[in-house]
C-alpha positions as CSV (number, residue, x, y, z in Angstrom):
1,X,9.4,-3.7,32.3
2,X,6.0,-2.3,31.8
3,X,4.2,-3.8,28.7
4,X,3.5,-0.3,27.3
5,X,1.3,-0.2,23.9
6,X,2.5,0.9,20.7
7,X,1.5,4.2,19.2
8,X,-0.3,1.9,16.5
9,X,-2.6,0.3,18.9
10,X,-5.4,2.8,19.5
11,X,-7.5,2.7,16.6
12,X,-7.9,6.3,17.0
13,X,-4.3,7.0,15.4
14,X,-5.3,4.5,13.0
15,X,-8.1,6.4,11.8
16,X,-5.9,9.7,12.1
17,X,-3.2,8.6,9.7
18,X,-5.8,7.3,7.1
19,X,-7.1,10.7,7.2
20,X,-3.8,12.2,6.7
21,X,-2.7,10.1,4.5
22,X,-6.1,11.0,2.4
23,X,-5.3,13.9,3.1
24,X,-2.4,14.4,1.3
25,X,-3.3,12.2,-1.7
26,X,-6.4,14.7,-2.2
27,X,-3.4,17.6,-1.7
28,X,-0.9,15.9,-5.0
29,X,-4.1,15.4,-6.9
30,X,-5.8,18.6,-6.8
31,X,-1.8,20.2,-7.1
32,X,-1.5,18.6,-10.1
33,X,-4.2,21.1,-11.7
34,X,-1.8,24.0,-10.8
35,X,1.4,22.9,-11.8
36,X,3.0,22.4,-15.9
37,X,3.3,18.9,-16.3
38,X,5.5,17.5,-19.1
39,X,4.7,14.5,-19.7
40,X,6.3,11.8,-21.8
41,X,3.4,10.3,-22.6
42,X,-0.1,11.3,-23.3
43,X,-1.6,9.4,-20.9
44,X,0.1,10.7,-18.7
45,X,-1.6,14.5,-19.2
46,X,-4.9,13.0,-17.5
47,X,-5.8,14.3,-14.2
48,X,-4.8,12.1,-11.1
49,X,-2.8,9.5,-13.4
50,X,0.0,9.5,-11.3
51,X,-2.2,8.6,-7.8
52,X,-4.4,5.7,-10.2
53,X,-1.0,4.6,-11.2
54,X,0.4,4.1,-7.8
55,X,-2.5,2.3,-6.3
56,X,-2.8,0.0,-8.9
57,X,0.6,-0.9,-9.3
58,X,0.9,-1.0,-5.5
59,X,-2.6,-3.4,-5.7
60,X,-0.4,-5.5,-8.8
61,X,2.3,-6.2,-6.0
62,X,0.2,-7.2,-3.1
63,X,-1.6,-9.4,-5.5
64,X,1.5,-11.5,-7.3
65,X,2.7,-11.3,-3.0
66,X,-0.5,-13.2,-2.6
67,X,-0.2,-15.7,-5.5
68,X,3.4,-16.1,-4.8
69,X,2.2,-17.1,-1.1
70,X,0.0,-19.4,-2.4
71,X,2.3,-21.4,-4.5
72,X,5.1,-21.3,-2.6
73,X,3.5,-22.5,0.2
74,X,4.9,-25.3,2.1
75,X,2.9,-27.8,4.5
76,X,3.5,-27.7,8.4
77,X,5.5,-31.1,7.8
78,X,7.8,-30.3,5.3
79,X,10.7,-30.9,7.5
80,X,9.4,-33.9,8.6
81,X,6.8,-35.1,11.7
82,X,6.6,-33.0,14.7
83,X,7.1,-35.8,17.1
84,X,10.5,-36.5,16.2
């Protein structure tokens, strides 16, 4: 078999789906201007809440993922010496 690259490789179609993925988050968020909202709550009624709310709740979970690595780490010889 040939060792073929993934699609994901080439920083080119890196940079192309941040761009899309911008993209679309600037698409939801200028949307949200044209649309009737109910919301439940008043903050909720504030322009782009719903994008601030799922980046930082998405930055809350890669952080506590962090800190959870950190504590639960285990050394290299937790199940004992290597030259056993």
């Amino acid at each position: 078999m040939s060792p073929r690259n993934h699609w994901l490789d080439e920083p080119r179609n890196v940079r192309r789906l941040w761009r899309g993925f911008l993209m679309l988050l600037a698409v939801t968020v200028v949307a949200e201007f044209f649309i009737t909202l109910h919301p439940h709550f008043e903050v909720e009624s504030l322009p782009a809440f719903h994008a601030l709310f799922g980046f930082l709740a998405c930055a809350a979970m890669i952080f506590v993922a962090k800190v959870l690595g950190i504590l639960l780490k285990r050394p290299d010889t937790y199940y004992g010496a290597d030259d056993e």
